[in-house]
PDB file of N, CA, C, O and CB in Angstrom:
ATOM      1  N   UNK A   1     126.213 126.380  13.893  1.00  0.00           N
ATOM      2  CA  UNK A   1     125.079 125.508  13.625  1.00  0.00           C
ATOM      3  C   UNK A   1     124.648 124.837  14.927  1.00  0.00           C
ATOM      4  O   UNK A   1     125.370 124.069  15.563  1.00  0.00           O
ATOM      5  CB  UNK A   1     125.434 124.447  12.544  1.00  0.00           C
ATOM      6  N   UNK A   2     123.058 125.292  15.364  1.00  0.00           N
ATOM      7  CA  UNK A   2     123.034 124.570  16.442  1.00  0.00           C
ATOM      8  C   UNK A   2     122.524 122.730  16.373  1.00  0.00           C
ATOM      9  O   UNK A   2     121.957 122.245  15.394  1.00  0.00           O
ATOM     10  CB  UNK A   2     122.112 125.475  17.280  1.00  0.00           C
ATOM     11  N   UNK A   3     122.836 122.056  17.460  1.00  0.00           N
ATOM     12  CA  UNK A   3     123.188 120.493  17.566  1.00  0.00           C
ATOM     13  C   UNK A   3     121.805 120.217  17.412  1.00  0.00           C
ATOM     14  O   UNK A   3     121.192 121.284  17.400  1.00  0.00           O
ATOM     15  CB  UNK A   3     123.978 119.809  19.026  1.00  0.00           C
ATOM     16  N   UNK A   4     121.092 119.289  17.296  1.00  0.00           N
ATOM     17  CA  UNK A   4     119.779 118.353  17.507  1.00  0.00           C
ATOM     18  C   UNK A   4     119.132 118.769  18.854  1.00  0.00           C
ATOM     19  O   UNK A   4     120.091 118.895  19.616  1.00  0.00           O
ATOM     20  CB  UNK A   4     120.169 116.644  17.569  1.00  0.00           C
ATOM     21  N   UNK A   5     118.308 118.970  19.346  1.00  0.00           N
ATOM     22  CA  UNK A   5     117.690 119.554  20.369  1.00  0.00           C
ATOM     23  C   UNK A   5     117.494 118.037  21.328  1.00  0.00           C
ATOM     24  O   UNK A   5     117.037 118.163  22.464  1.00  0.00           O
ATOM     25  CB  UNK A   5     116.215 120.477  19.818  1.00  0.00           C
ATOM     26  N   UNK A   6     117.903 116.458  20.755  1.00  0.00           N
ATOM     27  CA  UNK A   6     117.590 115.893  21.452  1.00  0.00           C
ATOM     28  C   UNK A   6     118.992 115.228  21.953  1.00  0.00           C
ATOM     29  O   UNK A   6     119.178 114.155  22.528  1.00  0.00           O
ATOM     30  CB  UNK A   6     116.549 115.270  20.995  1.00  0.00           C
ATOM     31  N   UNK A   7     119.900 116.214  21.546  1.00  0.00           N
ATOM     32  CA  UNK A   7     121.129 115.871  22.634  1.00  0.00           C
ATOM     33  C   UNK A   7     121.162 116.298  23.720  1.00  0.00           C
ATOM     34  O   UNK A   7     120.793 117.470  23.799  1.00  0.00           O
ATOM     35  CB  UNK A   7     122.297 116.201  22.352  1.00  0.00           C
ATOM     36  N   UNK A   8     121.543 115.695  24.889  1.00  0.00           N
ATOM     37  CA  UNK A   8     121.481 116.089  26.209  1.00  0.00           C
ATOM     38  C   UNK A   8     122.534 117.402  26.469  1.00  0.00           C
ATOM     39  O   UNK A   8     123.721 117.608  26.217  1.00  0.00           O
ATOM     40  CB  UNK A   8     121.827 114.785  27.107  1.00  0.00           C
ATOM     41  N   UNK A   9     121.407 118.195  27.131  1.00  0.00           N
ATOM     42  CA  UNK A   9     122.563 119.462  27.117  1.00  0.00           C
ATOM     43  C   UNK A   9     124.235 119.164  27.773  1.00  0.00           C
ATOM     44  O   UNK A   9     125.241 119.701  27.307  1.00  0.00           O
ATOM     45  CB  UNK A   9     121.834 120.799  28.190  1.00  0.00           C
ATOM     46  N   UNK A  10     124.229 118.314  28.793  1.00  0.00           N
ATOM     47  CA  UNK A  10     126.059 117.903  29.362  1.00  0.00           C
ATOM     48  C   UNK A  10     126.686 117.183  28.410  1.00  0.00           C
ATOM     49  O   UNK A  10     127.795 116.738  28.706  1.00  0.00           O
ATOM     50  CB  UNK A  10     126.293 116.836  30.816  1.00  0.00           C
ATOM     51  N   UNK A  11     126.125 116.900  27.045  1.00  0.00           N
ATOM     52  CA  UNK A  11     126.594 116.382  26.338  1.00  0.00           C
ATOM     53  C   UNK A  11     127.343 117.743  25.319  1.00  0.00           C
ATOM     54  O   UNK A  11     128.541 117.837  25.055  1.00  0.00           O
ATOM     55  CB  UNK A  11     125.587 115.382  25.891  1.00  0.00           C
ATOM     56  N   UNK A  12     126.277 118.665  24.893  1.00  0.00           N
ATOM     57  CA  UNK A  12     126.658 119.846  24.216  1.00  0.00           C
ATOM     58  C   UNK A  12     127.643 120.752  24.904  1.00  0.00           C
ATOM     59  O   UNK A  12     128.467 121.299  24.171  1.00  0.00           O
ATOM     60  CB  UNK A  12     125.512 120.569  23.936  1.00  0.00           C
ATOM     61  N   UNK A  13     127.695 121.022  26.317  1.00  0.00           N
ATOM     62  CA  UNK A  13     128.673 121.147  27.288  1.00  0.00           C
ATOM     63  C   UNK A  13     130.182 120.787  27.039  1.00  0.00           C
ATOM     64  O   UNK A  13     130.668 119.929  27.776  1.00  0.00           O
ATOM     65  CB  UNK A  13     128.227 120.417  28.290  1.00  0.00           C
ATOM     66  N   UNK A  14     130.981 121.366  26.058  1.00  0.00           N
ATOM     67  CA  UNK A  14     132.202 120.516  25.727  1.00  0.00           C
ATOM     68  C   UNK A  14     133.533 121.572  26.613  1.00  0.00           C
ATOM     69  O   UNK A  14     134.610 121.129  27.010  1.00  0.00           O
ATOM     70  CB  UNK A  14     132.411 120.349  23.648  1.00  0.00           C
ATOM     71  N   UNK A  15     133.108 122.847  26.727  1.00  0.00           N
ATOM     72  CA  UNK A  15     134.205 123.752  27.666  1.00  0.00           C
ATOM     73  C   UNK A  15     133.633 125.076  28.147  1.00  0.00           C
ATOM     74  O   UNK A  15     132.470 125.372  27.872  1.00  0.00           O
ATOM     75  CB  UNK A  15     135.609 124.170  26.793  1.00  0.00           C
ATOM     76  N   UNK A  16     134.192 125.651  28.653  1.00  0.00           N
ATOM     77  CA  UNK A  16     134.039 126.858  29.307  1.00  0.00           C
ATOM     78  C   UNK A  16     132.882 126.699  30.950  1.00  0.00           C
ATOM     79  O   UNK A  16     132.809 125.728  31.703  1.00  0.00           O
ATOM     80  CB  UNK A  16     133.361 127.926  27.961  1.00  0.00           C
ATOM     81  N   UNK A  17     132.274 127.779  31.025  1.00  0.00           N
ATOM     82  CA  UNK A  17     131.717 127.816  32.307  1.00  0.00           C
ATOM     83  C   UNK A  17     130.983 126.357  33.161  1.00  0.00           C
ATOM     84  O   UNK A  17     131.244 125.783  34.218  1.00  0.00           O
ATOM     85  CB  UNK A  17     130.689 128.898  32.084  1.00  0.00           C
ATOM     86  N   UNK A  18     129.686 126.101  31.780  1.00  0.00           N
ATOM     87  CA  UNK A  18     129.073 125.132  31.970  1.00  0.00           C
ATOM     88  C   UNK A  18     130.041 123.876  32.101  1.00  0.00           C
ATOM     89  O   UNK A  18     129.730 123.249  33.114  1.00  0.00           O
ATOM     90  CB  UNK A  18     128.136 125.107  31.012  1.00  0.00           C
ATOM     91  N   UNK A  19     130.924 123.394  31.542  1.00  0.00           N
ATOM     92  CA  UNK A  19     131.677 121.948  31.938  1.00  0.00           C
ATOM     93  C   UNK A  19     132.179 122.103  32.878  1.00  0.00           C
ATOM     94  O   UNK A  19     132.161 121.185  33.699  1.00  0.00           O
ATOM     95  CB  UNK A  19     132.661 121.340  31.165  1.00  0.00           C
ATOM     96  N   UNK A  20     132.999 123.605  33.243  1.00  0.00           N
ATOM     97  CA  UNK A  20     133.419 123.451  34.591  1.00  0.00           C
ATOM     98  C   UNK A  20     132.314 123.257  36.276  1.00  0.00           C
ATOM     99  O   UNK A  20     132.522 122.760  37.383  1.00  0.00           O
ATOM    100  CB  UNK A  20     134.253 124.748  34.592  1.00  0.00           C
ATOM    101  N   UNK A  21     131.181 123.950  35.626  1.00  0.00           N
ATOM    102  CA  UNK A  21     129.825 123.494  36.621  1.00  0.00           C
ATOM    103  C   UNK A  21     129.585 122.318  36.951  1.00  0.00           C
ATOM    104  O   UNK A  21     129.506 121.869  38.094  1.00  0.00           O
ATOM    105  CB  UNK A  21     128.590 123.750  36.141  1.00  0.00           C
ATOM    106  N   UNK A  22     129.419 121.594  35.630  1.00  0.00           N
ATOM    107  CA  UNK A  22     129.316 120.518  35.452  1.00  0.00           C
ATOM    108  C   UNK A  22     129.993 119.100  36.600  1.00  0.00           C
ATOM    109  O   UNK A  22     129.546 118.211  37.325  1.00  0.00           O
ATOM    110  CB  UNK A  22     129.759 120.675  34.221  1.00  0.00           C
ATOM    111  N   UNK A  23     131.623 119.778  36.039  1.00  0.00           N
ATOM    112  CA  UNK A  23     132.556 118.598  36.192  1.00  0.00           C
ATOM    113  C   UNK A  23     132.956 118.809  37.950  1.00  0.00           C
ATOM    114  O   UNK A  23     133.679 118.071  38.619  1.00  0.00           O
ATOM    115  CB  UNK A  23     134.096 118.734  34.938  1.00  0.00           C
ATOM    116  N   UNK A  24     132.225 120.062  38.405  1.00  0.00           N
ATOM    117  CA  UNK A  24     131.977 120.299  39.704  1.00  0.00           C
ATOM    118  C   UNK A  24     131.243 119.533  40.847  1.00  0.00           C
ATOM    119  O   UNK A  24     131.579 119.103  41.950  1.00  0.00           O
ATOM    120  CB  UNK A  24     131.496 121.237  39.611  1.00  0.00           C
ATOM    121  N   UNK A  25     129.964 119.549  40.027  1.00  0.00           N
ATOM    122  CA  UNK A  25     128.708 119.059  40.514  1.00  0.00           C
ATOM    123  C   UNK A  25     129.018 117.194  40.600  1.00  0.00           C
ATOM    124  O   UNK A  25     128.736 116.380  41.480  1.00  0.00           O
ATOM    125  CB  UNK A  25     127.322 119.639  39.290  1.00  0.00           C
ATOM    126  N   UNK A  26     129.663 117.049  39.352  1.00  0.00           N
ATOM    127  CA  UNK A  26     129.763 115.501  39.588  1.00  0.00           C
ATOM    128  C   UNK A  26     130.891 114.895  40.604  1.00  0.00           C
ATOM    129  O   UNK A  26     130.955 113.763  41.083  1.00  0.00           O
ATOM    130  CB  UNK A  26     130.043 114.853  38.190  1.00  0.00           C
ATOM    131  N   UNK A  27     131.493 115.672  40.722  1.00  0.00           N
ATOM    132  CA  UNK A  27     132.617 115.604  42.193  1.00  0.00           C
ATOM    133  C   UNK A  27     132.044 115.337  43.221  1.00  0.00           C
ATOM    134  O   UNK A  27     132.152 114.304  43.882  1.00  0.00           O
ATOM    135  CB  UNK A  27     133.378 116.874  42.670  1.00  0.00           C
ATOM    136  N   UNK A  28     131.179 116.556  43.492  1.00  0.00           N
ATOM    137  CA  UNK A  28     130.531 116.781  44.901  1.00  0.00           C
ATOM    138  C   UNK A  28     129.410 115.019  44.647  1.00  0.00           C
ATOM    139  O   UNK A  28     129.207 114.249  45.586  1.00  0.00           O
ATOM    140  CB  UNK A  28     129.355 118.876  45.027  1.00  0.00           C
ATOM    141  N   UNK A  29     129.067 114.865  43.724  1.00  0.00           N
ATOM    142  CA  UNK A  29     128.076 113.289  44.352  1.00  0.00           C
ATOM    143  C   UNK A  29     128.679 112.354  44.231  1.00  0.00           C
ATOM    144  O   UNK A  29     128.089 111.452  44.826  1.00  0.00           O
ATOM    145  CB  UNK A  29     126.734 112.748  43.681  1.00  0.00           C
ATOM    146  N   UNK A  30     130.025 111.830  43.551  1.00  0.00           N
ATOM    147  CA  UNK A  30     130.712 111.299  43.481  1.00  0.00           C
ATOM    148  C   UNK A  30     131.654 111.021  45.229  1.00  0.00           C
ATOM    149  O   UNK A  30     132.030 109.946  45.696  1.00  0.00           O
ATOM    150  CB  UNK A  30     131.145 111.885  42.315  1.00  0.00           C
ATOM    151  N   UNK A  31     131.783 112.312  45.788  1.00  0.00           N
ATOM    152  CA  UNK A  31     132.738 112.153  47.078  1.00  0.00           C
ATOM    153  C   UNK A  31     131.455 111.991  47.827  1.00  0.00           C
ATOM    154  O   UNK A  31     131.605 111.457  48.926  1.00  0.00           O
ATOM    155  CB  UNK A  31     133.922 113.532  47.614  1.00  0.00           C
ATOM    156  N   UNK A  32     130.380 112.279  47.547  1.00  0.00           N
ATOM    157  CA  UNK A  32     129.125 112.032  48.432  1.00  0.00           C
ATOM    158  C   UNK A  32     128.692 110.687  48.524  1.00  0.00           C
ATOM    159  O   UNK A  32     128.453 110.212  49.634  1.00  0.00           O
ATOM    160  CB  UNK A  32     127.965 112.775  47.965  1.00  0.00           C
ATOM    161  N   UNK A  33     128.539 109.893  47.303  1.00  0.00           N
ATOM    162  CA  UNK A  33     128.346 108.855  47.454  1.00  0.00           C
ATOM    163  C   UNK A  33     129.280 108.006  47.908  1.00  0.00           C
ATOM    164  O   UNK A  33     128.971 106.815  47.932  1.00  0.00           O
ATOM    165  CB  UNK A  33     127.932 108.592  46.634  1.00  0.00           C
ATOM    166  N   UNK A  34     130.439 108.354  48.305  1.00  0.00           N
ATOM    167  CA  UNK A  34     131.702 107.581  48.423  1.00  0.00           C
ATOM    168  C   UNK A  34     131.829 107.544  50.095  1.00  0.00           C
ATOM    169  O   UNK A  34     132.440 106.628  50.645  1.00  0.00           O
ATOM    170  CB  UNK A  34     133.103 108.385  47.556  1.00  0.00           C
ATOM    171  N   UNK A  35     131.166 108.669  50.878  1.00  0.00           N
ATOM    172  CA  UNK A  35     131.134 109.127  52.244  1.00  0.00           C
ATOM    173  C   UNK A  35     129.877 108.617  52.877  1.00  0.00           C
ATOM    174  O   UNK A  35     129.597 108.694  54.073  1.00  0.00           O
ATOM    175  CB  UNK A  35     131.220 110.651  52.332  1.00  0.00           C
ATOM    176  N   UNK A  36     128.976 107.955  51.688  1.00  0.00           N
ATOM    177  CA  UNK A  36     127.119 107.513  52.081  1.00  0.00           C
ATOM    178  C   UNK A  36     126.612 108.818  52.145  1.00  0.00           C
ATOM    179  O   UNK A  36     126.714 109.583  51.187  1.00  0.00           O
ATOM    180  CB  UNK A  36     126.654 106.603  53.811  1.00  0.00           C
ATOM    181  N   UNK A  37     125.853 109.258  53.631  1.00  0.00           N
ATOM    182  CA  UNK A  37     124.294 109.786  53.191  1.00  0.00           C
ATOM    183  C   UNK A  37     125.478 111.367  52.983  1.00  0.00           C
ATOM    184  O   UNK A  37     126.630 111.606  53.346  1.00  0.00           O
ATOM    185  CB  UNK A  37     122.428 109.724  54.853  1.00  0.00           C
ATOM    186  N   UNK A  38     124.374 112.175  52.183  1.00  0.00           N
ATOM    187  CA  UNK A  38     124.887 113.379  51.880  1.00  0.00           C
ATOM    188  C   UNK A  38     123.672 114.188  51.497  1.00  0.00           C
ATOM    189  O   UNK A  38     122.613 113.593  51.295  1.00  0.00           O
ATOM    190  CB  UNK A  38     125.961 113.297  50.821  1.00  0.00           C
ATOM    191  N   UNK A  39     123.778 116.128  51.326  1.00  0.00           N
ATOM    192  CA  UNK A  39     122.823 116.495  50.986  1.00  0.00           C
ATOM    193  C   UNK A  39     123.481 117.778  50.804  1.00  0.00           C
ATOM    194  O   UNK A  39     124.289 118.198  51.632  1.00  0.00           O
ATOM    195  CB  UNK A  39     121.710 116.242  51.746  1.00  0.00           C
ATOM    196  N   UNK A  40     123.145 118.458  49.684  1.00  0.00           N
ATOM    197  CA  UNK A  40     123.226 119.584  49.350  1.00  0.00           C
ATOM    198  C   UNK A  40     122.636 120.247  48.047  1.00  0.00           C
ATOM    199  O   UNK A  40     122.519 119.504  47.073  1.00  0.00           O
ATOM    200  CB  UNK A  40     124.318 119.689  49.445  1.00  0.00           C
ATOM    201  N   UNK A  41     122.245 121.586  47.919  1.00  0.00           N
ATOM    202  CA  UNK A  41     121.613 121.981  47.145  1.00  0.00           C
ATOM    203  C   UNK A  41     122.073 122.840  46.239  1.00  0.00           C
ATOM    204  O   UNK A  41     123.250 123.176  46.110  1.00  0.00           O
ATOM    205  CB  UNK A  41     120.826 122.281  47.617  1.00  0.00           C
ATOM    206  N   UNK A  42     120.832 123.335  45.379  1.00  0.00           N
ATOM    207  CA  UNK A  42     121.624 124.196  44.085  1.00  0.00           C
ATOM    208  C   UNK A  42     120.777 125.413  43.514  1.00  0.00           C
ATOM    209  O   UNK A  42     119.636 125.586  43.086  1.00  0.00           O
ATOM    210  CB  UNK A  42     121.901 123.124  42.673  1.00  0.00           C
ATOM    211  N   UNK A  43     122.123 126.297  43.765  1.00  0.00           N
ATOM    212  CA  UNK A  43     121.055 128.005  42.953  1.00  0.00           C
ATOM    213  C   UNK A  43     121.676 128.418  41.858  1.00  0.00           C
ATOM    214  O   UNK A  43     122.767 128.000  41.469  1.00  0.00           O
ATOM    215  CB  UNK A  43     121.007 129.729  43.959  1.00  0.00           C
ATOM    216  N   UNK A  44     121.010 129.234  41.341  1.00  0.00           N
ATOM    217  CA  UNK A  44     121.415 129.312  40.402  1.00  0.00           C
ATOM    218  C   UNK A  44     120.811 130.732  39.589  1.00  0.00           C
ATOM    219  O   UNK A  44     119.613 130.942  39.773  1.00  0.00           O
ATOM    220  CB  UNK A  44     121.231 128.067  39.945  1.00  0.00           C
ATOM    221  N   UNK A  45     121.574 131.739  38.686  1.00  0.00           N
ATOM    222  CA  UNK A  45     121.145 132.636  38.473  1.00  0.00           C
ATOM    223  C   UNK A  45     121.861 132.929  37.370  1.00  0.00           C
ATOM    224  O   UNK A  45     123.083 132.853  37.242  1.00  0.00           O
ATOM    225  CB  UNK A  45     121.054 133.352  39.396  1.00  0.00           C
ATOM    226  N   UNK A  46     120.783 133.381  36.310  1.00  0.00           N
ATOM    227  CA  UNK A  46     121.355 133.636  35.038  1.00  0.00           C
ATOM    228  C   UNK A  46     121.654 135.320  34.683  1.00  0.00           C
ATOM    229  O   UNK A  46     120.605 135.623  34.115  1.00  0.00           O
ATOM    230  CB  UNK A  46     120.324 132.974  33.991  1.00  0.00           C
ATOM    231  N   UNK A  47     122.232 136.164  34.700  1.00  0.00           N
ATOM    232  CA  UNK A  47     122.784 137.281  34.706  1.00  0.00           C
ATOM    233  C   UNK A  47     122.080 137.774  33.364  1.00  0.00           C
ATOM    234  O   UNK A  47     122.063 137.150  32.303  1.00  0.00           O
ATOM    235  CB  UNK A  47     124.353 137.220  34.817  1.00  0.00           C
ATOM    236  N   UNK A  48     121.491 139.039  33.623  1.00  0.00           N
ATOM    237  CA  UNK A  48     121.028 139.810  31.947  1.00  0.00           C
ATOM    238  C   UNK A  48     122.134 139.610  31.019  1.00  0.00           C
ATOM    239  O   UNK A  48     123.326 139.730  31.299  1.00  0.00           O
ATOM    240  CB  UNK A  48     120.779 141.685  31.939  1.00  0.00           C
ATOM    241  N   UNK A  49     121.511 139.217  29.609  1.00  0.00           N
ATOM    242  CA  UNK A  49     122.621 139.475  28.164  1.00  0.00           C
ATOM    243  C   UNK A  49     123.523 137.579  28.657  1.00  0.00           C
ATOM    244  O   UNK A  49     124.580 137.178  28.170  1.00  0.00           O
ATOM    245  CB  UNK A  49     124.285 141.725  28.438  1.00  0.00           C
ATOM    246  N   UNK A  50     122.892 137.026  29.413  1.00  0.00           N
ATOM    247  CA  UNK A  50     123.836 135.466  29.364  1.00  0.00           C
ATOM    248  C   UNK A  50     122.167 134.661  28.585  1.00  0.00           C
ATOM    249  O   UNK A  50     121.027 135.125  28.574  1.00  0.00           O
ATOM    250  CB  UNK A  50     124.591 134.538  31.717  1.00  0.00           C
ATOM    251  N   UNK A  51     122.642 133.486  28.086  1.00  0.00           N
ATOM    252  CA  UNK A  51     121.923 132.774  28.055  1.00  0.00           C
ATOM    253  C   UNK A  51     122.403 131.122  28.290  1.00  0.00           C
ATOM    254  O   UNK A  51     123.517 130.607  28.391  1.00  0.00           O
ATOM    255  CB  UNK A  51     121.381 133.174  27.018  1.00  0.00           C
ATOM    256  N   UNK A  52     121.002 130.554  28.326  1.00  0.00           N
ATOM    257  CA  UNK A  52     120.869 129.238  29.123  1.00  0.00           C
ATOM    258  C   UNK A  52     120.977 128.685  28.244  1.00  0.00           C
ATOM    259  O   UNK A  52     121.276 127.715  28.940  1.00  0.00           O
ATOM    260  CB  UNK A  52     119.804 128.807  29.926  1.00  0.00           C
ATOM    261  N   UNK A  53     121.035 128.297  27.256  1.00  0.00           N
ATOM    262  CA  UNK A  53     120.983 127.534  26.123  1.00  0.00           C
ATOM    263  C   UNK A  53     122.327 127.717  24.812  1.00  0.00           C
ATOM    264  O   UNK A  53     122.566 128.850  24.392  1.00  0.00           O
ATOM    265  CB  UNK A  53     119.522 127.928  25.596  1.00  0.00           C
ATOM    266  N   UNK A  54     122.802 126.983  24.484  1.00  0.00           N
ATOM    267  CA  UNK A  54     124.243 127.264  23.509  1.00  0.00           C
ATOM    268  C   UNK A  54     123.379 127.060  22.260  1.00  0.00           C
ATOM    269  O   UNK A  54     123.883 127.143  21.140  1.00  0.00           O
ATOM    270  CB  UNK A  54     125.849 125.995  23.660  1.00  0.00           C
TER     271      UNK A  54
END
């Protein structure tokens, strides 16, 4: 059954690929903000037969 469309997707995010992205990404601004100025970016590519949405 899918969730309410007005839950935030890192919220629907509970395991596998996406939380580990996730719990990645919040590291990297977390030690960034902890070091001051910082900058880095993000790609990203969705592979045929995956989808973006749970």
């Amino acid at each position: 059954m899918a969730e309410p469309q007005d839950t935030p997707p890192f919220q629907r995010a509970k395991s596998g690929q996406v939380r580990e992205a996730l719990d990645r990404l919040e590291g990297l601004v977390v030690d960034g903000l902890k070091h001051g100025f910082f900058d880095f970016s993000i790609a990203c590519e969705i592979a045929n037969g995956a989808s973006a949405s749970s």
